[in-house]
N, C-alpha and C positions, 0 to 999 in steps of 0.2 A: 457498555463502554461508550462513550462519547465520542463523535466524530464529526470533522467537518468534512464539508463537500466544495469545491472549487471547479470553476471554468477557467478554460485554459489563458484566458483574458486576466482575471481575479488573484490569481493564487500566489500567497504570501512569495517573498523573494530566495528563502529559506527552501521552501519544499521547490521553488522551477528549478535551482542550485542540484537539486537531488534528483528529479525526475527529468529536468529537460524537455527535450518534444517528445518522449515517450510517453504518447499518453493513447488509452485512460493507463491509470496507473495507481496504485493503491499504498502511500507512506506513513509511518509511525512515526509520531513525535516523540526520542525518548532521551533519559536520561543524557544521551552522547548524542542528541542532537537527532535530524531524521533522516530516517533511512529507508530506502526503497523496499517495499514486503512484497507487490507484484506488478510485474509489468505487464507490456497488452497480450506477449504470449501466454503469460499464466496466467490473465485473465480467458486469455480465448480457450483457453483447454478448460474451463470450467463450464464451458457451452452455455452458459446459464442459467448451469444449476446451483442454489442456494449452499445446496449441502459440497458441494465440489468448493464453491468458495470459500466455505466457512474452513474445510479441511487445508487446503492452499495455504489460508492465512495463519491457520496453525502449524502447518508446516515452516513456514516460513518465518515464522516469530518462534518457534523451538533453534528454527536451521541457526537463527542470528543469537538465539540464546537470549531472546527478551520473554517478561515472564508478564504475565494477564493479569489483571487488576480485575 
């Protein structure tokens, strides 16, 4: 799946509208526009692990009911 990556300096006006100074923070661009999938605490609970992230973000994109390409 394709992503971009953004500094909190850079990042389109669209996703700081959704994230705010919540950052780091990890947003979907979708059909309805973007949406927040994690913020820093669901990032920190993934302590670093790969497989913790990857699960999160499927959590998270089931919870919103968007579906993976």
């Amino acid at each position: 799946m394709p992503f971009d990556t953004y500094h909190r300096d850079d990042q389109p006006e669209s996703v700081k509208k959704i994230i705010g100074s919540r950052l780091p923070a990890v947003a979907a661009d979708t059909d309805q526009g973007i949406v927040l999938l994690l913020d820093p605490e669901a990032l920190e609970r993934c302590s670093g692990s790969v497989e913790q992230l990857a699960d999160a973000l499927t959590a998270a994109a089931d919870h919103l009911e968007l579906g993976w390409s």
